[in-house]
py3Dmol code that shows the C-alpha trace and the ligand (Angstrom):
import py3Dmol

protein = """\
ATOM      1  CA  UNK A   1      82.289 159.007 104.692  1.00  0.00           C
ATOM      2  CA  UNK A   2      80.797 161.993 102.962  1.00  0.00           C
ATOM      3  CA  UNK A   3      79.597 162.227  99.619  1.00  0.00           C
ATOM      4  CA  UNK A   4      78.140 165.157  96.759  1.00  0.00           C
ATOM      5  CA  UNK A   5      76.398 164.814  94.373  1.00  0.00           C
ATOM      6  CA  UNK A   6      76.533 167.174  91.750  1.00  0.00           C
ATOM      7  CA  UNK A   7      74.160 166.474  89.289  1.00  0.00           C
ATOM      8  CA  UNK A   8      72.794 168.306  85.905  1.00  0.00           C
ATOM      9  CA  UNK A   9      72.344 168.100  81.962  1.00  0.00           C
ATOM     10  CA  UNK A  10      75.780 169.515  81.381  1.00  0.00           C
ATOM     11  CA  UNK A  11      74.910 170.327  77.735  1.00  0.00           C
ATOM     12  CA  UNK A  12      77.391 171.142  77.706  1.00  0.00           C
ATOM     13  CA  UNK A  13      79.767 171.724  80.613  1.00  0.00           C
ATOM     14  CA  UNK A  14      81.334 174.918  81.109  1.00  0.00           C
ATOM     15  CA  UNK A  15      83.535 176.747  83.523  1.00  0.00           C
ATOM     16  CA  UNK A  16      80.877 177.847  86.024  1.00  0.00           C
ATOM     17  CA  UNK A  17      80.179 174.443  86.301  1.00  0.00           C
ATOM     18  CA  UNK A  18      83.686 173.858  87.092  1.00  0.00           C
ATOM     19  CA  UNK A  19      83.606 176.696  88.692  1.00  0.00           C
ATOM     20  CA  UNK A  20      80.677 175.238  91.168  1.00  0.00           C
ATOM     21  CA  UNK A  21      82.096 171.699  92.051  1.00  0.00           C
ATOM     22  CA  UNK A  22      85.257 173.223  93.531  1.00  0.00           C
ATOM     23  CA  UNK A  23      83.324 175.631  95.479  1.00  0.00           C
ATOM     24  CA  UNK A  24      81.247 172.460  96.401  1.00  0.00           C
ATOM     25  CA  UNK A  25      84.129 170.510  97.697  1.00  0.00           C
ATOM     26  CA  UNK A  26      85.799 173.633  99.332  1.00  0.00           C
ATOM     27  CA  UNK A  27      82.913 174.038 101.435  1.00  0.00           C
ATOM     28  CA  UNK A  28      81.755 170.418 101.976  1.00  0.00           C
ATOM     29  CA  UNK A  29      85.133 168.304 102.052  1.00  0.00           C
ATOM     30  CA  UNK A  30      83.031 165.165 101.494  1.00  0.00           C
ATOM     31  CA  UNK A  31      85.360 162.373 100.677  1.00  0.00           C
ATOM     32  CA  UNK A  32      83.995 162.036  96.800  1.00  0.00           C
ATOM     33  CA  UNK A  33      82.368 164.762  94.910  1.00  0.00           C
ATOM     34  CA  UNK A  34      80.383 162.675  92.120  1.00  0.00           C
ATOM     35  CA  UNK A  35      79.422 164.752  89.142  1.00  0.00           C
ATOM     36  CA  UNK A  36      76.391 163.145  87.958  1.00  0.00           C
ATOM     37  CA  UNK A  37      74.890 164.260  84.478  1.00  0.00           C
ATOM     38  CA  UNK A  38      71.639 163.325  84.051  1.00  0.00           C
ATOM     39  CA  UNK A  39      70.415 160.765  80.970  1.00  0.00           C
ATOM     40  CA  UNK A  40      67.178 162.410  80.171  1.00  0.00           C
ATOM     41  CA  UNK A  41      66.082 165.220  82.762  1.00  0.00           C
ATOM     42  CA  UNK A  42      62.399 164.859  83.885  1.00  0.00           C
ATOM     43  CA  UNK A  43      61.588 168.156  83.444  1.00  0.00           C
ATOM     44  CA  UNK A  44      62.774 169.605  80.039  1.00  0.00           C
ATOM     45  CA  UNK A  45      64.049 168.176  76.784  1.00  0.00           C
ATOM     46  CA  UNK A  46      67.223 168.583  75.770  1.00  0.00           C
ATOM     47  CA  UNK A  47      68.128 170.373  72.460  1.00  0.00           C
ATOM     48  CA  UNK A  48      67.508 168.426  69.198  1.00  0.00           C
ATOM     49  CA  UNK A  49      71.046 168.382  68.205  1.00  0.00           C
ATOM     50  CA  UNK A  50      72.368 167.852  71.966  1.00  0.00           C
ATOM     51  CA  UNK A  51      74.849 164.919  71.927  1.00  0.00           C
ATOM     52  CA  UNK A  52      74.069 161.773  72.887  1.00  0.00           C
ATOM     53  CA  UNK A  53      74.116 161.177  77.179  1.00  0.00           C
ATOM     54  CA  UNK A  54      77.402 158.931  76.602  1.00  0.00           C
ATOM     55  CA  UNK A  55      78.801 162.314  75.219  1.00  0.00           C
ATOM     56  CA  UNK A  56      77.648 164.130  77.689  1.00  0.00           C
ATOM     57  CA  UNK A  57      79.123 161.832  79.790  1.00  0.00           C
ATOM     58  CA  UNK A  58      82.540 162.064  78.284  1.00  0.00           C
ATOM     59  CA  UNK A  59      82.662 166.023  77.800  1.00  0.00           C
ATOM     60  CA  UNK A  60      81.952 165.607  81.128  1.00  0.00           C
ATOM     61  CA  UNK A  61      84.684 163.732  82.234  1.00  0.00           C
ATOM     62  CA  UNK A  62      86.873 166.018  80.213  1.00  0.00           C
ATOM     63  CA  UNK A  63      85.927 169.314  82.158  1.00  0.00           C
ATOM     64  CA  UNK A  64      85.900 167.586  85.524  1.00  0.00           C
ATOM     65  CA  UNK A  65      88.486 164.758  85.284  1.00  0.00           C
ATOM     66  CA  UNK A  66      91.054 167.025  86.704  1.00  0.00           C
ATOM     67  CA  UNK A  67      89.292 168.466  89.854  1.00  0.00           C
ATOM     68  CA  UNK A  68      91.502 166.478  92.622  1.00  0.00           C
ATOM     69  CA  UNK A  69      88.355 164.662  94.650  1.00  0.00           C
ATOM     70  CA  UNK A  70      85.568 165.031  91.866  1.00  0.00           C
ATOM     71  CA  UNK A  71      84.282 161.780  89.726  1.00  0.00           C
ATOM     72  CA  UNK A  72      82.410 161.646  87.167  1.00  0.00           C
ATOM     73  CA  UNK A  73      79.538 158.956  87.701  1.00  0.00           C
ATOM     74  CA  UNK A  74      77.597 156.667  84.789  1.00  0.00           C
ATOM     75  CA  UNK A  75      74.846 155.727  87.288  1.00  0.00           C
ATOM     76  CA  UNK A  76      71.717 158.092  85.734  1.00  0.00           C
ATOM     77  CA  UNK A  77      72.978 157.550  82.052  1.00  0.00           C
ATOM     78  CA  UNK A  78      73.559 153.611  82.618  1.00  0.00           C
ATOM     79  CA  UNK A  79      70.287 153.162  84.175  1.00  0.00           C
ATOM     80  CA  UNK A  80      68.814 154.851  80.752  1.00  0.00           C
ATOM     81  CA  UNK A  81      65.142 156.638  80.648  1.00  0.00           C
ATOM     82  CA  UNK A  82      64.357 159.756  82.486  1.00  0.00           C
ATOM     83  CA  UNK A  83      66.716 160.532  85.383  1.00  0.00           C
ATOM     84  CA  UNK A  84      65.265 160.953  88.717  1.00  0.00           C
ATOM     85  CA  UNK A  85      66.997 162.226  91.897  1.00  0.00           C
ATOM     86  CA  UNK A  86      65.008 160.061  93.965  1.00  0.00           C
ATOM     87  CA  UNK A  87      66.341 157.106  92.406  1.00  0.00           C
ATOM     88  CA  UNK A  88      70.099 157.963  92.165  1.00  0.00           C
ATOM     89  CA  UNK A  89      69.357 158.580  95.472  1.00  0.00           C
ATOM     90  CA  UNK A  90      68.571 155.356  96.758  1.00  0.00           C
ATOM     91  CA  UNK A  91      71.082 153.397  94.396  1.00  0.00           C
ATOM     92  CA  UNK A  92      73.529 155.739  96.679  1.00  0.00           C
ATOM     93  CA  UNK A  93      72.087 154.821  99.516  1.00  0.00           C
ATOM     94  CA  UNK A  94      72.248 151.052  98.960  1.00  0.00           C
ATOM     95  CA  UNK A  95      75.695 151.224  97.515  1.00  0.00           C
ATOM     96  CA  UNK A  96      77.340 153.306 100.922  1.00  0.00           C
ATOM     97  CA  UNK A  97      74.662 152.318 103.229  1.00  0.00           C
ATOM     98  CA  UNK A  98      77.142 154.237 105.800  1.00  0.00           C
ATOM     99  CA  UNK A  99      77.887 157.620 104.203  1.00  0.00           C
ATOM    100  CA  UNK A 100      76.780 160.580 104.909  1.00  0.00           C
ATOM    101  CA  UNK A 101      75.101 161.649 101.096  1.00  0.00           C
ATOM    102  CA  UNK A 102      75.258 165.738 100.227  1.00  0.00           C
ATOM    103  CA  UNK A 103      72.750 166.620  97.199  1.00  0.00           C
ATOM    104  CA  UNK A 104      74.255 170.050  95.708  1.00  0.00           C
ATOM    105  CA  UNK A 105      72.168 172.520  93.940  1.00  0.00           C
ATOM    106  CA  UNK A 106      71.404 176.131  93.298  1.00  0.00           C
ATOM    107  CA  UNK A 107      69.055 178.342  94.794  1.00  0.00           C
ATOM    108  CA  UNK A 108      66.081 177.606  92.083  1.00  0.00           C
ATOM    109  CA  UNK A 109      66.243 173.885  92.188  1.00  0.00           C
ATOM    110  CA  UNK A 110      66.049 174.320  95.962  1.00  0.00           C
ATOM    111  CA  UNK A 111      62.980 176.638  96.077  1.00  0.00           C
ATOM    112  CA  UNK A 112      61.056 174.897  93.949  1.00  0.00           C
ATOM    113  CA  UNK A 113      62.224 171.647  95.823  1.00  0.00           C
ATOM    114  CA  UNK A 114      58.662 170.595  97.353  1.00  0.00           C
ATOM    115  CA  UNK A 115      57.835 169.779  93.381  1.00  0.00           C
ATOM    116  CA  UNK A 116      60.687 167.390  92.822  1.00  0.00           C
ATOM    117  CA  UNK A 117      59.188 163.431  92.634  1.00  0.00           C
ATOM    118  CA  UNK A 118      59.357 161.704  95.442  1.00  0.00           C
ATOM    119  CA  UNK A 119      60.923 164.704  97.476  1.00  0.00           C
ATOM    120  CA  UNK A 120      60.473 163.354 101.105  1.00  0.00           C
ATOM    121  CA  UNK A 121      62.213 159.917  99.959  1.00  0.00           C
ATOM    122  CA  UNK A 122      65.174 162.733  99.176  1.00  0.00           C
ATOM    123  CA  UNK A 123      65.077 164.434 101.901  1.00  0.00           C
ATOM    124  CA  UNK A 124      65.417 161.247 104.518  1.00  0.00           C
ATOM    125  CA  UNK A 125      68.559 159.934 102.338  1.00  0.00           C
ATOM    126  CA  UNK A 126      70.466 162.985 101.854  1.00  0.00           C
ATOM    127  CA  UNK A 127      71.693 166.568 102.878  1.00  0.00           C
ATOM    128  CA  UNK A 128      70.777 169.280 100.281  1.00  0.00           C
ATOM    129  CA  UNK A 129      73.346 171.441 100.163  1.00  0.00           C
ATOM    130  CA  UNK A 130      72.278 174.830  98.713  1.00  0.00           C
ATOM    131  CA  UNK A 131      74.640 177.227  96.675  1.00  0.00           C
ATOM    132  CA  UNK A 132      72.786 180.250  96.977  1.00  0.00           C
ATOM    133  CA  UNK A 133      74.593 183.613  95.681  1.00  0.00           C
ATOM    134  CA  UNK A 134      74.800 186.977  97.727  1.00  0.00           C
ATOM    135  CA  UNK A 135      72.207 188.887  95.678  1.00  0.00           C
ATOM    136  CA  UNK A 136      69.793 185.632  95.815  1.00  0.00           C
ATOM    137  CA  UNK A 137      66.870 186.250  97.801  1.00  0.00           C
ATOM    138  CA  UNK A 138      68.199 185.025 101.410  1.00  0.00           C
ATOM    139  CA  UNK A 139      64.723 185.681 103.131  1.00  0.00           C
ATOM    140  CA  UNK A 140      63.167 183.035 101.094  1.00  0.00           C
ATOM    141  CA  UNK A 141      65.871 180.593 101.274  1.00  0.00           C
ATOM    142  CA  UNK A 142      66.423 181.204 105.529  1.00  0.00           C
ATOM    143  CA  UNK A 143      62.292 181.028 105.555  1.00  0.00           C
ATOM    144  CA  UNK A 144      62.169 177.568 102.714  1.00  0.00           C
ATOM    145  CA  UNK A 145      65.549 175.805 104.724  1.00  0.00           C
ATOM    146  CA  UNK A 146      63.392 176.499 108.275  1.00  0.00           C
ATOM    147  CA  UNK A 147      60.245 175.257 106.608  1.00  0.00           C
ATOM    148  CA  UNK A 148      61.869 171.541 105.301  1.00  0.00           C
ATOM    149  CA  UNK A 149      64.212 171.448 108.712  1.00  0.00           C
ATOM    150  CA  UNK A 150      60.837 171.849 111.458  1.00  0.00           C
ATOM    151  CA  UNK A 151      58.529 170.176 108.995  1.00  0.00           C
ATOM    152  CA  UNK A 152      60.767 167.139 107.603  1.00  0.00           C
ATOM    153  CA  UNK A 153      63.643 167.157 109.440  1.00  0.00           C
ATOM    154  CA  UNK A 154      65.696 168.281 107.107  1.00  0.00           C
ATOM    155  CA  UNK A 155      69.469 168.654 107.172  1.00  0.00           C
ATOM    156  CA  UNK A 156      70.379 172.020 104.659  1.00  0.00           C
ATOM    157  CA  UNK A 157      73.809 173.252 104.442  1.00  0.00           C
ATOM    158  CA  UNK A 158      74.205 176.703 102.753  1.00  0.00           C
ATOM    159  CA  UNK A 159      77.475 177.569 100.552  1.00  0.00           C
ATOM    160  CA  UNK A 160      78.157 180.807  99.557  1.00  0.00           C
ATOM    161  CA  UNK A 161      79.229 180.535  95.791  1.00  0.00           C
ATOM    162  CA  UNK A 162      78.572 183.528  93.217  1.00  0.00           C
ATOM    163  CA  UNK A 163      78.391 181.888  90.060  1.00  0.00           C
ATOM    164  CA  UNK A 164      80.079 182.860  86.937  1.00  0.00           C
ATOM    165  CA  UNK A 165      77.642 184.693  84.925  1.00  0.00           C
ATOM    166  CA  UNK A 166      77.194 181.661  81.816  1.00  0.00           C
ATOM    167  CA  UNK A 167      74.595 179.347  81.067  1.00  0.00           C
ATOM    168  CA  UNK A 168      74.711 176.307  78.599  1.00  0.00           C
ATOM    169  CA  UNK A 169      71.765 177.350  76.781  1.00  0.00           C
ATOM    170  CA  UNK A 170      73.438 180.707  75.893  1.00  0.00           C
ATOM    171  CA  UNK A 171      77.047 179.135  75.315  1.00  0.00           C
ATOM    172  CA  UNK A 172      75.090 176.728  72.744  1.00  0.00           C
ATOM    173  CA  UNK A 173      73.617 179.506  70.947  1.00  0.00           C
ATOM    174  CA  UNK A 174      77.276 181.615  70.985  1.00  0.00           C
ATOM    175  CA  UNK A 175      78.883 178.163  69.788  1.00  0.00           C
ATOM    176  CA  UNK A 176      76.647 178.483  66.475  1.00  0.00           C
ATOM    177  CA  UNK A 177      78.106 182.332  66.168  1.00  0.00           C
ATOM    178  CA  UNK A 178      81.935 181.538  66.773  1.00  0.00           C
ATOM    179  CA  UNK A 179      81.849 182.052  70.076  1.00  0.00           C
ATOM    180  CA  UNK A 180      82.160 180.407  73.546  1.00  0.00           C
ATOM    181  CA  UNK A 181      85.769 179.014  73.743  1.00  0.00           C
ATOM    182  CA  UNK A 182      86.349 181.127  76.482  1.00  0.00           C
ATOM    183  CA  UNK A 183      83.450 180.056  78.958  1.00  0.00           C
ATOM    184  CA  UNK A 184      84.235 175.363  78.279  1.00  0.00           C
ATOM    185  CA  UNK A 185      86.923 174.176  79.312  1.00  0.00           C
ATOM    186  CA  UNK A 186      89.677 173.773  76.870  1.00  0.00           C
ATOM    187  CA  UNK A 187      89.547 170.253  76.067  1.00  0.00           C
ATOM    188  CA  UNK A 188      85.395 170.150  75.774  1.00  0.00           C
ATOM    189  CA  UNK A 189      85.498 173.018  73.411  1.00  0.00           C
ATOM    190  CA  UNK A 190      88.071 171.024  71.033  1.00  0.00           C
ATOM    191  CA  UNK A 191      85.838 167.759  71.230  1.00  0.00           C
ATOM    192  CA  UNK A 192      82.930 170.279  70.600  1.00  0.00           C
ATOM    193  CA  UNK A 193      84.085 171.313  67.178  1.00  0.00           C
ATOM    194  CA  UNK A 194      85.514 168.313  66.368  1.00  0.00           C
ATOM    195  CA  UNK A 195      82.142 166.438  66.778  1.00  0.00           C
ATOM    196  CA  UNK A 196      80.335 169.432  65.770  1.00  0.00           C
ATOM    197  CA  UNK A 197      77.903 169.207  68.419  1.00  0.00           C
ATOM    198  CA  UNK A 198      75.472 171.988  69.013  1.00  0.00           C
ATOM    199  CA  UNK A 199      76.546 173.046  65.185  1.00  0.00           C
ATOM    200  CA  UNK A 200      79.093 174.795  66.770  1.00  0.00           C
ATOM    201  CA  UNK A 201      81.656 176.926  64.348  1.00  0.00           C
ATOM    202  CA  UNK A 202      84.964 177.177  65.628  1.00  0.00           C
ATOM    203  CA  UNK A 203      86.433 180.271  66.921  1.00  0.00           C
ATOM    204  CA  UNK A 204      88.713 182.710  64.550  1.00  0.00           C
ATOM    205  CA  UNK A 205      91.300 183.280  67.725  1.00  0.00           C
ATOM    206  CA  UNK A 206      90.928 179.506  68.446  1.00  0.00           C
ATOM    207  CA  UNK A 207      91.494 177.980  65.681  1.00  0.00           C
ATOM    208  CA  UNK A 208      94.439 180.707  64.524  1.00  0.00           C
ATOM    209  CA  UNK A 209      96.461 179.183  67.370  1.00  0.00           C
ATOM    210  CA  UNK A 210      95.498 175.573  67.244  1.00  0.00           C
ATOM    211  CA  UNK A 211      96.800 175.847  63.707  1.00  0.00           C
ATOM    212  CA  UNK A 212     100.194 177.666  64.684  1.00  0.00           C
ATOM    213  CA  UNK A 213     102.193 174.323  65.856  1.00  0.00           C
ATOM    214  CA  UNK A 214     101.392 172.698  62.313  1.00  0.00           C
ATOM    215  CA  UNK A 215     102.861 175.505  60.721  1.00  0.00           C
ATOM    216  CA  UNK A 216     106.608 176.208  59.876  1.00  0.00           C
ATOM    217  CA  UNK A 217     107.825 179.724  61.239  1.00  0.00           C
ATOM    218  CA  UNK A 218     108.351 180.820  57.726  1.00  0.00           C
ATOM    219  CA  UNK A 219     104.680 180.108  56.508  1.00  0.00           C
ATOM    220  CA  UNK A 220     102.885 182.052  59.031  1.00  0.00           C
ATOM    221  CA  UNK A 221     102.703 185.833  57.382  1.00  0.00           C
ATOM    222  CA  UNK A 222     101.605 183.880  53.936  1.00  0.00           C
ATOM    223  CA  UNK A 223      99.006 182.144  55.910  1.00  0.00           C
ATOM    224  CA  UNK A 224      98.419 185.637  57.752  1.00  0.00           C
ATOM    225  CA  UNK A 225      98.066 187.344  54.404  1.00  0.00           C
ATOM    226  CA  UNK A 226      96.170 184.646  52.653  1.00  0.00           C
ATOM    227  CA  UNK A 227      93.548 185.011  55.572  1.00  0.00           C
ATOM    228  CA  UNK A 228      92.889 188.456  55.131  1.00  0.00           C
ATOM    229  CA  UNK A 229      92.706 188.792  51.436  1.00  0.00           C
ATOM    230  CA  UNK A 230      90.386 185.568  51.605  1.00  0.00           C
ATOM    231  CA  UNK A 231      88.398 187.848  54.013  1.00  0.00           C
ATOM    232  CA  UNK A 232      88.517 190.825  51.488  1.00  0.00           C
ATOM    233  CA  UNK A 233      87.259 188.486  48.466  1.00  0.00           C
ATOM    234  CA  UNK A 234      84.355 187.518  50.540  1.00  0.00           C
ATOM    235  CA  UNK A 235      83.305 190.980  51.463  1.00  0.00           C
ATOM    236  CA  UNK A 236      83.848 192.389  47.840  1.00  0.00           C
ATOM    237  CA  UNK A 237      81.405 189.171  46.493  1.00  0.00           C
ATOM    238  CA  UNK A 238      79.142 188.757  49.333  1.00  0.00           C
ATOM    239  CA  UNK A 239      80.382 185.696  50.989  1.00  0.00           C
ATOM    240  CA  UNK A 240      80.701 185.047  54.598  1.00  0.00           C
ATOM    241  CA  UNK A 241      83.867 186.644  55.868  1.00  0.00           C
ATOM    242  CA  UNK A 242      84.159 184.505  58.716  1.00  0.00           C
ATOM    243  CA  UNK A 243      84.135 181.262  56.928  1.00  0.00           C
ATOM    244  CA  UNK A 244      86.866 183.045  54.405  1.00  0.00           C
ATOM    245  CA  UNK A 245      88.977 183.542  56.946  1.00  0.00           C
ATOM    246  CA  UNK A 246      88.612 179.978  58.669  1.00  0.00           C
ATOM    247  CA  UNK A 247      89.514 178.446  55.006  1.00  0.00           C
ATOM    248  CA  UNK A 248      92.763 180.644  54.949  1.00  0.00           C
ATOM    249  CA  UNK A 249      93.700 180.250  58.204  1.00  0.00           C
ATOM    250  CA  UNK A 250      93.265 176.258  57.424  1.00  0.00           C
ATOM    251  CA  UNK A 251      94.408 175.730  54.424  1.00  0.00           C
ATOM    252  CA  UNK A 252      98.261 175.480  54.829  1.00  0.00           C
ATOM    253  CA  UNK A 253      97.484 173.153  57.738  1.00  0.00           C
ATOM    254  CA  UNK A 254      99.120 169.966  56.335  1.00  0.00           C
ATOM    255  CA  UNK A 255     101.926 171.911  54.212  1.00  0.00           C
ATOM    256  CA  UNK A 256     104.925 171.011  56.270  1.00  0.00           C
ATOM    257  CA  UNK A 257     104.372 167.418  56.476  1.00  0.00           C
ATOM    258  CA  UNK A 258     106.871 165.543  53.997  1.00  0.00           C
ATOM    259  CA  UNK A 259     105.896 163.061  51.425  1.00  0.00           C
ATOM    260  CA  UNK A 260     105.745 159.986  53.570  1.00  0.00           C
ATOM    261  CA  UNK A 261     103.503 161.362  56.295  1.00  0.00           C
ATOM    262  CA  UNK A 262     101.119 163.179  53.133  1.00  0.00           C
ATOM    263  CA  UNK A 263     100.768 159.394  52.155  1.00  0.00           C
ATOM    264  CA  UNK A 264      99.884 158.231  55.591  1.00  0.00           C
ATOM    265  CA  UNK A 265      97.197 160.543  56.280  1.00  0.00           C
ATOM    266  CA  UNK A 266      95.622 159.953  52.174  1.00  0.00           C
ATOM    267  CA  UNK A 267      95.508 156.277  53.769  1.00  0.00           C
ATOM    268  CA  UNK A 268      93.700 157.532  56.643  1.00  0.00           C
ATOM    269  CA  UNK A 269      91.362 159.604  55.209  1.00  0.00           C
ATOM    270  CA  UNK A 270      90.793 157.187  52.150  1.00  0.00           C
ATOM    271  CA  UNK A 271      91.964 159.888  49.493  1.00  0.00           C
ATOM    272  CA  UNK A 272      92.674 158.214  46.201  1.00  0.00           C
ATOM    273  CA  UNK A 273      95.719 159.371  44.325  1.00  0.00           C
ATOM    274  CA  UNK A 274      95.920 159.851  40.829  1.00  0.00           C
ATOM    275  CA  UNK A 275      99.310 159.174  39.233  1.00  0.00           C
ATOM    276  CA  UNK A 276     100.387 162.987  39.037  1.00  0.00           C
ATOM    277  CA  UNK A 277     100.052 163.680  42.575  1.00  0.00           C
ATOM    278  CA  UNK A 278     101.639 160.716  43.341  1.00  0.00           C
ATOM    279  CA  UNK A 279     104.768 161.744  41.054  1.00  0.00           C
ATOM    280  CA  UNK A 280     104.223 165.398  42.828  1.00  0.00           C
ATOM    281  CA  UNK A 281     104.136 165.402  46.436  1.00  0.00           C
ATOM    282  CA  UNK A 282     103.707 168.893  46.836  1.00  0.00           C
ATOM    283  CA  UNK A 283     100.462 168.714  45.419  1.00  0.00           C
ATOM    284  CA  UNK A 284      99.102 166.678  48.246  1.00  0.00           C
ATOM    285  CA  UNK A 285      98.864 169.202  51.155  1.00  0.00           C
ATOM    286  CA  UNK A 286      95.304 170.636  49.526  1.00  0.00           C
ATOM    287  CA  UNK A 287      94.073 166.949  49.326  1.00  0.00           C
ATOM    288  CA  UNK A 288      95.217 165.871  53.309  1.00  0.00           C
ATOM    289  CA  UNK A 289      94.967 170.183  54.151  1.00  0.00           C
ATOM    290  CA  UNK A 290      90.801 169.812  53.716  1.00  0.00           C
ATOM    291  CA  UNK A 291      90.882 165.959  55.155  1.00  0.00           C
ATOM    292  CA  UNK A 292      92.699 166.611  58.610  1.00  0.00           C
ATOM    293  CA  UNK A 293      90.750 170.323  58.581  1.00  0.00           C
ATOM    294  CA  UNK A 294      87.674 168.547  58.259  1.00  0.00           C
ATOM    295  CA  UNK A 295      88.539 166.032  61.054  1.00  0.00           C
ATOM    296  CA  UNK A 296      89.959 167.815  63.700  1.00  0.00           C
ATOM    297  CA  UNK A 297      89.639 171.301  63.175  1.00  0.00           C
ATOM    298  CA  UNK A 298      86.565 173.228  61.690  1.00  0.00           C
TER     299      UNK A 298
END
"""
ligand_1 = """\
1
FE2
Fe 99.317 178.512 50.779
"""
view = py3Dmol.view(width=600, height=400)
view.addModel(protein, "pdb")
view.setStyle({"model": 0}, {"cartoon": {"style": "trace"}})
view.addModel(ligand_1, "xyz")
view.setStyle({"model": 1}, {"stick": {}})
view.zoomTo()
view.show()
C-alpha cells in the first residue's frame, strides 16, 4: 500500500492547493492521499486572527473532501502543540507498519530539508516526493536529491507540477479588500465570510449572485437600482461605496418570504416583535433582512 502525505497550514486552503494534491495523486497513485494540516507549524506563527486548527481542519475538508482518493487527516491537530513531520511520521509508520509512506512537498521545503527536526528519522520512514516547477532551479534540486540518495539512502521522487500562481498569505490580505473568491474553493470562501475569518469582506460579484435565488424575478432591477444609488449617496457624503453597495444588494434579502417563515426566522434570530409589526408583516423583512444578512451573508 502506498500512501501521501500532504501536509501544510492551509490558512486557508485554496485552489493551488487543490490544484497540488491532484497533481500529487496523478503522479504517485498511492492508495490514500492524506491531506494533513498542521496544528501549530514549528516554524512560523500563524496570523492573529487565523481560525482555530479545528477550522482549519474543516475548511479543509471542504476544499478537499471531493478529490476521489484524498482524506483529510486529524492526526497533527488531535495530537495538539507544535506539529512535527517527524512525529506524524512515525504515528504513520506504526499505524501501516507495511505501506510504502510518500511525504509531498515543494521545492523550498525540500532544499532546505537538512534543517527539518529530526530529518534522518524522516528520511528512513518515508519517500519525499518533490513538486518542483519547470522554472525552479533543477541543478540544485538534481545536485540536493543525489546528495540525500548517496549520503542517506534516500528514496526522492520528482513530479512535475507548475503551481497556480496564489499564496494564502496574499489571498488573506485580498479577503480583507473584497477579493479572493476566485482563488478558494467555493464552499471555503462561503464558510470564510460567514465566520468572518481573516476579517474577510465578501465579494460585490459574490454576494450579487448568492443573493439572486432569495430574490423574486420582479425585485431584482429595484434591488439593482437601490444598489447603485446607495453607491452614489456614499460617494456624494464620503462613505465607503463598497459597503453601500453590499447593504443594497442585501437588503431585500428576506423580502419574499411570507409571514409565517418572517416569524420563524424572528424566532431564530431572537428578534422581539412589537405589536405593530406583528399586525404588519410586511414590515418584518428589514428586521429578519439584517438578521439572516448578518448570519450567512456579509
Ligand atoms: Fe427594497
Amino acid at each position: 500500500m502506498r500512501i501521501a502525505v500532504y501536509g501544510g497550514s492551509f490558512n486557508p486552503p485554496h485552489l493551488g492547493h487543490v490544484a497540488a494534491a491532484r497533481a500529487a495523486i496523478e503522479a504517485l497513485r498511492p492508495d490514500r492521499l492524506l491531506v494533513m494540516p498542521t496544528n501549530t507549524p514549528p516554524h512560523k506563527q500563524l496570523e492573529r486572527n487565523s481560525p482555530s486548527p479545528a477550522e482549519r481542519l474543516k475548511l479543509c475538508r471542504l476544499a478537499f473532501g471531493e478529490i476521489p482518493g484524498a482524506e483529510v487527516s486529524d492526526l497533527e491537530i488531535r495530537r495538539k502543540g507544535k506539529s512535527y513531520t517527524a512525529d506524524t511520521v512515525a504515528a504513520l509508520r506504526e499505524k501501516y507498519p507495511d505501506a510504502e509512506l510518500c511525504l509531498v512537498m515543494g521545492t523550498d521545503m525540500f532544499l532546505s530539508f537538512r534543517s527539518w527536526s529530526r530529518w534522518q528519522a524522516i528520511l528512513e520512514a518515508c519517500t519525499l516526493a518533490v513538486m518542483s516547477r519547470e522554472e525552479d532551479d533543477r541543478e540544485a534540486i538534481g545536485r540536493f536529491k543525489a546528495e540525500l540518495e548517496a549520503d542517506c539512502g534516500a528514496h526522492v521522487e520528482l513530479i512535475s507540477h507548475r503551481p497556480l500562481p496564489m499564496s494564502s498569505t496574499e489571498i488573506r490580505e485580498r479577503l480583507r479588500h473584497r477579493r479572493g473568491a476566485e482563488e478558494l474553493p467555493g464552499a471555503v470562501y462561503e464558510r470564510v465570510i460567514r465566520k468572518r475569518f481573516y476579517g474577510a469582506r465578501s465579494e460585490l460579484s459574490w454576494l450579487r449572485q448568492t443573493v439572486r435565488p432569495y430574490l423574486r424575478d420582479e425585485r431584482v432591477p429595484h434591488v439593482e437600482g437601490v444598489e447603485s444609488t446607495a453607491v452614489r449617496l456614499a460617494e456624494r457624503w464620503g462613505a465607503d461605496p463598497d459597503d453601500a453597495a453590499e447593504a443594497g444588494i442585501l437588503h431585500d434579502v428576506t423580502k419574499a418570504q411570507g409571514k409565517e417563515k418572517q416569524l420563524k426566522l424572528c424566532k431564530k434570530y431572537g428578534i422581539m416583535l412589537e405589536t405593530a409589526e406583528i399586525e404588519n408583516p410586511a414590515l418584518l423583512h428589514a428586521l429578519t433582512g439584517a438578521a439572516l444578512a448578518k448570519d450567512r451573508l456579509a
